[in-house]
N, C-alpha and C positions, 0 to 999 in steps of 0.2 A: 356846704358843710363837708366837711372832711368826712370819710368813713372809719371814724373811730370812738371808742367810746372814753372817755380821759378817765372819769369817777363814775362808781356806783355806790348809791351812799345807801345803806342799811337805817330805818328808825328805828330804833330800840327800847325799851320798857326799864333798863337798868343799864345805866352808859360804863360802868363800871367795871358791872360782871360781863359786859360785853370785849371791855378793850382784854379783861385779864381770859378771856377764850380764846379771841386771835390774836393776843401778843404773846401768852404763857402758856396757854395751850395747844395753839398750832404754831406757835412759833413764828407768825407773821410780824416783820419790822417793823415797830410805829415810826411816824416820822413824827419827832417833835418839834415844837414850834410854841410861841406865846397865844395859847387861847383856850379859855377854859371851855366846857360843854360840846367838843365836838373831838374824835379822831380820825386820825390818819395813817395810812398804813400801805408803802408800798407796793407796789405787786410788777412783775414781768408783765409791762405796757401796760398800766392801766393805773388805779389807787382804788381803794375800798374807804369809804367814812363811813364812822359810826354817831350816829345823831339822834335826839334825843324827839321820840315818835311823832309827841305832838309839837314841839319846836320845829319838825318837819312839815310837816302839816299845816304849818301858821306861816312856815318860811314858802312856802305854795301860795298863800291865801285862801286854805281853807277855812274851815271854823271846826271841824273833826275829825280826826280820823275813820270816820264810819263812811265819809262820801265816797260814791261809787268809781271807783277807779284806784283808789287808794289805797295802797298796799303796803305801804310801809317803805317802797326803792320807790327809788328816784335813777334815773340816768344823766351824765351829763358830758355834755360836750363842751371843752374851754377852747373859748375862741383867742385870737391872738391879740385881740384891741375889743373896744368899745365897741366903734362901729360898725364890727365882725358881728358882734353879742344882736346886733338889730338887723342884720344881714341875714343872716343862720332864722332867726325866729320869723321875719317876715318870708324868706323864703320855703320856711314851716307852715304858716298859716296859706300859704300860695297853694301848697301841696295836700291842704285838708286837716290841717291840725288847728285846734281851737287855745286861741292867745287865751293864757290861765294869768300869766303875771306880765303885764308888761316889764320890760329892762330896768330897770333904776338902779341907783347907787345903793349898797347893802351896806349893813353894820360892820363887817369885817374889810371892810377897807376898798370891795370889788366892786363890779358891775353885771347884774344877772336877772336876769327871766325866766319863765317857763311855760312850756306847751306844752299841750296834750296831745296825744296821737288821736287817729281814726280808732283806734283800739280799747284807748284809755289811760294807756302810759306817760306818765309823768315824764316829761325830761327837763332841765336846767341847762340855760347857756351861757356861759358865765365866762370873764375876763377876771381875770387874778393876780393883782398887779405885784405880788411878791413871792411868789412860787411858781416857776412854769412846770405844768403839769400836763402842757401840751406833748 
C-alpha cells in the first residue's frame, strides 16, 4: 500500500447543509460529476466526500451506526486496478486488521472493500474506474 491517504469521506445527517458549508461557506471546490447522494470535493493531495451517515454504514456492512468503531469517517486508499483493491486488503488482514467487507463490484461502477484496523478504523480500498483520484 502506498502511504497515502486518496479520500476521507465524512457521513453526515443532512447531505445538503453539509455540501452548502464546505462549498459556500469555506469555499471548498466541489468536483462535479453525474451522481446523486454523495459529494466531492478537492483538496491539495487528497479529496473529502460527503455521504449520507447511514448509506455509509450500510456501504460498510453494518446494520447501524451505533457499532463500535463507527464514527461517521471512513479512510480510503484507491488502488490502481482491481487486483491492487485484493493486494492492499489481504495484505491488511496479514498485518492485524479484521476483513469487514470483502472486495466486490459496487453500485457506482468500482471495485472496493473494507478493513478494520487493530484500533477500529474503518478504511475502504477502492479501484475507480472513472476518476483517478490516485
Amino acid at each position: 500500500m502506498k502511504p497515502k491517504i486518496s479520500l476521507i469521506t465524512l457521513g453526515v445527517d443532512d447531505l445538503d447543509r453539509a455540501i452548502r458549508f464546505y462549498n459556500e461557506g469555506l469555499g471548498l471546490p466541489r468536483y462535479e460529476f453525474e451522481s446523486e447522494g454523495v459529494a466531492f470535493f478537492s483538496l491539495e493531495g487528497t479529496w473529502l466526500a460527503l455521504y449520507p451517515r447511514e448509506e455509509l454504514a450500510r456501504d460498510i456492512g453494518l446494520t447501524s451506526t451505533g457499532e463500535p468503531g463507527f464514527a461517521s469517517v471512513t479512510l480510503a486508499h484507491n488502488a490502481p486496478s482491481r487486483e491492487d483493491v485484493d493486494v492492499v486488503l489481504a495484505q491488511a488482514v496479514a498485518a492485524g486488521a479484521t476483513l469487514i467487507k470483502p472486495a466486490e463490484e459496487v453500485f457506482w461502477g468500482g471495485y472496493s472493500g473494507y478493513f478494520q484496523d487493530p484500533e477500529g478504523h474503518y478504511w475502504e480500498v477502492a479501484f475507480n474506474p472513472f476518476v483517478d483520484l490516485t
